[in-house]
C-alpha positions in Angstrom: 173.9 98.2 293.2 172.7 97.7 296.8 169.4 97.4 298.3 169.1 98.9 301.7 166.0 98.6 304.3 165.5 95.3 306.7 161.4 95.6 306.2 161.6 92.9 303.2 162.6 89.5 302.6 166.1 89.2 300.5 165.1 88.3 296.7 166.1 85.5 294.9 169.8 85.5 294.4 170.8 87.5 297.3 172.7 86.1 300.4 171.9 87.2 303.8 169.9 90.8 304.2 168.6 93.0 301.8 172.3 95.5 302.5 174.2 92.6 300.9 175.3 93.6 296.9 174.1 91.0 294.2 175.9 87.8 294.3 178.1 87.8 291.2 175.8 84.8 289.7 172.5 87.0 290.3 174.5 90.3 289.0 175.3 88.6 285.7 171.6 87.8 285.6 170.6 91.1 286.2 173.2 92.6 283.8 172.1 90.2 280.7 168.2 91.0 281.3 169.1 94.5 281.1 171.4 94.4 278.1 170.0 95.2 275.1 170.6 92.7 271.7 169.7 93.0 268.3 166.8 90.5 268.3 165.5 92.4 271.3 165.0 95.5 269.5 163.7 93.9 266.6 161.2 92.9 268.4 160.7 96.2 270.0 160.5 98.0 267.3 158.5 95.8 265.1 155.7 95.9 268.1 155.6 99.8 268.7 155.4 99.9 264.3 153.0 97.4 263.5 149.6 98.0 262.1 147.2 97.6 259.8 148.1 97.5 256.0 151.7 97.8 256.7 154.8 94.8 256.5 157.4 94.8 258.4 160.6 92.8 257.3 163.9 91.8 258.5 166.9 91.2 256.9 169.3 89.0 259.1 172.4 89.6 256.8 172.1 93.1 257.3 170.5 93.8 260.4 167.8 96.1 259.0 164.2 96.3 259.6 162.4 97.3 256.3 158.7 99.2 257.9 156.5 99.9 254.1 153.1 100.8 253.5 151.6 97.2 252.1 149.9 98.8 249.0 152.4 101.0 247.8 155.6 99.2 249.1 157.0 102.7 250.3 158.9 102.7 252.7 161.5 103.0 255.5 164.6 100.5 255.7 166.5 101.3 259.6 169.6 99.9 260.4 169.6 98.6 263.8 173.4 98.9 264.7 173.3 102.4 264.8 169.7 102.3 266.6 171.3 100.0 269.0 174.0 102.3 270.0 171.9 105.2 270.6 169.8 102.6 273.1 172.3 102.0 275.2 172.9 105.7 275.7 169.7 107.2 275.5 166.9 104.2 276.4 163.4 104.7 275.7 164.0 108.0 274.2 166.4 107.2 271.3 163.2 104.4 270.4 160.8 107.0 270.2 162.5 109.1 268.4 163.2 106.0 266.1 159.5 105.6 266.0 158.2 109.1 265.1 161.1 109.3 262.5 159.1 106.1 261.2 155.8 107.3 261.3 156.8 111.0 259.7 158.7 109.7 257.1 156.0 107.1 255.9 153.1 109.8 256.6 155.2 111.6 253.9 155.5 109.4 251.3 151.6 108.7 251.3 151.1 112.8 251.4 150.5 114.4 247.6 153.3 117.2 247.4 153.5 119.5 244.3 156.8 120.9 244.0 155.7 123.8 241.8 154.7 126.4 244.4 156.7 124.6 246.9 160.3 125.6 245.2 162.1 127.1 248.3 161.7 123.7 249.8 163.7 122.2 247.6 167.5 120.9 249.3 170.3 118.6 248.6 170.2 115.6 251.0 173.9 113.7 251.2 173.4 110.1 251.9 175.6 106.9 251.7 176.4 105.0 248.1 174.2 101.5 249.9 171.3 104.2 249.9 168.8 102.7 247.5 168.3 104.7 244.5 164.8 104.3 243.7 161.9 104.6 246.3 158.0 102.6 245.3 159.7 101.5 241.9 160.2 104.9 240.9 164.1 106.0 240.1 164.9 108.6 242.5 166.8 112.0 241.6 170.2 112.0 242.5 174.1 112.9 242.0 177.2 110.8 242.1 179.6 112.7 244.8 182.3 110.8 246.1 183.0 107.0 246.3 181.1 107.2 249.6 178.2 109.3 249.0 175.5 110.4 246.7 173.7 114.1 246.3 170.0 112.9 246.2 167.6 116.0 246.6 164.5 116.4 248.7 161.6 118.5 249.4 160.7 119.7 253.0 157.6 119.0 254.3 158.4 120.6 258.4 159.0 117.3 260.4 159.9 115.1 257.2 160.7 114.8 253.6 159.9 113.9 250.3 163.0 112.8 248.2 162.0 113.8 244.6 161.8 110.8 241.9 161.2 111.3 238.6 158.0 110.8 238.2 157.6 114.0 240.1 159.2 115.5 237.9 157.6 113.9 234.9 154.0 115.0 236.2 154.7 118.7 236.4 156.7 118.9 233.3 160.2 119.9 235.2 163.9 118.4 234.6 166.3 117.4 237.2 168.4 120.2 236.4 165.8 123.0 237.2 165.3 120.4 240.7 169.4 120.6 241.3 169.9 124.2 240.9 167.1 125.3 243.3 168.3 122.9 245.9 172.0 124.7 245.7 170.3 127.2 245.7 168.3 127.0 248.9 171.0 126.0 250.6 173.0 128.9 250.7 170.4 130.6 252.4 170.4 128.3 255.5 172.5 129.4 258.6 175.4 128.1 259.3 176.4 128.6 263.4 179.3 126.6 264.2 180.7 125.5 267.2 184.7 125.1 267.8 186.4 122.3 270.4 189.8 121.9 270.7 191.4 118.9 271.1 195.5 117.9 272.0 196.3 120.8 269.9 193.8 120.7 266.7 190.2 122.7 266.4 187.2 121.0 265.5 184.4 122.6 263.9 180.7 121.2 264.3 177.5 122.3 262.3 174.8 120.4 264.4 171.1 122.1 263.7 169.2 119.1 263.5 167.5 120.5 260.6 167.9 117.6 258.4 170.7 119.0 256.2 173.9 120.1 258.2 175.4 117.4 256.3 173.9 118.8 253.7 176.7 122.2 254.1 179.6 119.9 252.8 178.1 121.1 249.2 177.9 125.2 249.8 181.0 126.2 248.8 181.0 129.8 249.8 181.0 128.4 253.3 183.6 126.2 252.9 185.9 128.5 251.4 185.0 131.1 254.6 185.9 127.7 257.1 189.5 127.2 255.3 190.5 130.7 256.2 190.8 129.3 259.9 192.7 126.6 259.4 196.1 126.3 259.9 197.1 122.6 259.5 195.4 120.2 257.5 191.3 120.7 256.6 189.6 117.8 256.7 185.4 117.3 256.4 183.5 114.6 257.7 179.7 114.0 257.3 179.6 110.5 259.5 175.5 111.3 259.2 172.5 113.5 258.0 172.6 115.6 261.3 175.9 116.8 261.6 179.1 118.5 259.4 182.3 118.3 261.5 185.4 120.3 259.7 188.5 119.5 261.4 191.8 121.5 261.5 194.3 118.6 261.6 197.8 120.1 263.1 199.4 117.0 264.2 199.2 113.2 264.2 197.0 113.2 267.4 194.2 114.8 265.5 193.4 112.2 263.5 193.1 109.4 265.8 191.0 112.2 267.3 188.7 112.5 264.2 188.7 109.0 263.5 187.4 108.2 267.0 184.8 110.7 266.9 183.7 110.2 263.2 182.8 106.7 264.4 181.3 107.9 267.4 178.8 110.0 265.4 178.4 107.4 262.5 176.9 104.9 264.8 175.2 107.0 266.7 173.1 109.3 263.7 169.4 107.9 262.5 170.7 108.5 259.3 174.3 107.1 259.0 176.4 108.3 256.1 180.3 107.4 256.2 183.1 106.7 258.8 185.3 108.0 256.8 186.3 111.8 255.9 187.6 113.7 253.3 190.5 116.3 252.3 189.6 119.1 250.3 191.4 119.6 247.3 190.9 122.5 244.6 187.2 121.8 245.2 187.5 118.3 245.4 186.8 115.6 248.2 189.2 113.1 248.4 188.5 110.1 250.4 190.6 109.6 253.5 190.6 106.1 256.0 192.0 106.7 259.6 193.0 103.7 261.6 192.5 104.9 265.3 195.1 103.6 267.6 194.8 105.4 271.5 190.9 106.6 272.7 191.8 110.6 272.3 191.9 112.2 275.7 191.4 115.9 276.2 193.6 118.7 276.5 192.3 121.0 279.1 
């Protein structure tokens, strides 16, 4: 970085005139007031989120910030590794988007939904297994999927959700089956656009809407079976979080120090992280897979 212009005194730090770079002292100065930390955006975060009749909590182990309403004790917990990494590539815009995610979601949870009447709404939401299963005391309705993730299922309320518990259910007399089939349901009628890139020799699909449930796709199995007609090495599906479905066509070792680069990539970079990992597809089944990266992929032009 240089400062150019003789019309001003050199700052603090700085040898000789204002054209001279940063001393290496005064650019490791710079450089650590600039860098973003942990604390730092906890700090951040907790500011632009306080207010009245809400706590705000953080737990050290796990690096997450826990913003609830202080009557109900519903709630938001964010993970602030993944929000850190979508700082340091996006600034003041990846914090507020953090912060009206924040403020929809909890806006949600205080807003009286009826689901009868509302049925079309209704969608399957994949989320990680450390996803807590119950939401204001109330046991939430969800599916065990693979060893990684959980089906849990949601209603759609535009910019937000509602994740259905049972006591939703219990109030208007429905069962979690009725709730499961309506979500499969629904989401076979969403769109599907996907978008190829190639990469030393294997394709890579992405389904990247932003609608909430493009992870959502690794359940419609129609579509699926439609994706494995293109393939011509190994399929492989990955759902590293909520916004995103990446199906790979693995057609040599490269590939999947490819995938495993970019699965990580996306994992800590979604505001709703799901797995690292992927999965094969076997007669219907998802089979967990872990791929140790070795080389940063380059591309094939």
């Amino acid at each position: 970085m240089r400062l150019t212009g003789s019309r001003f005194p050199p700052p603090a730090g700085f040898a000789g005139p204002c054209r001279t770079v940063f001393s290496a002292k005064a650019k490791r100065k710079w450089m650590m007031a600039m860098k973003m930390t942990v604390e730092k955006l906890k700090k951040l975060l907790t500011e632009r989120l306080e207010k009245e009749g809400r706590n705000i909590a953080y737990n050290r182990e796990k690096d997450q910030l826990r913003v609830e309403n202080a009557e109900s004790g519903k709630g938001v917990t964010l993970s602030l590794g993944p929000v850190l990494a979508k700082w340091e590539r996006n600034r003041e815009k990846a914090i507020d988007e953090i912060v009206f995610y924040v403020e929809e979601a909890l806006r949600a949870m205080e807003t009286e939904v009826k689901i009868t009447g509302n049925e079309r709404k209704i969608f399957p939401v994949i989320r990680s297994t450390s996803f807590p299963k119950t939401a204001g005391g109330k046991p939430l309705v969800y599916d065990e999927h693979t060893a990684e993730t959980r089906i849990f299922y949601s209603l759609d309320m535009g910019s937000s959700y509602r994740l259905i518990d049972e006591g939703m259910l219990a109030d208007e007399g429905l069962d979690a089956g009725q709730i499961k089939e309506m979500a499969r349901f629904n989401l076979r009628s969403l769109d599907h656009p996907v978008k190829k890139d190639s990469v030393s020799g294997n394709d890579f699909y992405f389904v990247n809407t932003n609608d909430g449930y493009d992870a959502s796709r690794i359940l419609n199995e129609s579509f699926l079976k439609e994706m494995e007609k293109k393939i011509k090495g190994e399929m492989v599906l990955s759902v590293p979080h909520q916004d995103v479905l990446i199906i790979s066509d693995i057609q040599n070792s490269t590939g999947y120090d490819v995938l495993a680069h970019m699965t990580m990539h996306f994992y800590t970079s979604g505001r709703v992280p799901i797995t690292p990992l992927s999965f094969y597809l076997k007669d219907g089944e998802l089979e967990p897979i872990f791929i140790m990266a070795k080389n940063k992929p380059g591309r094939k032009e």
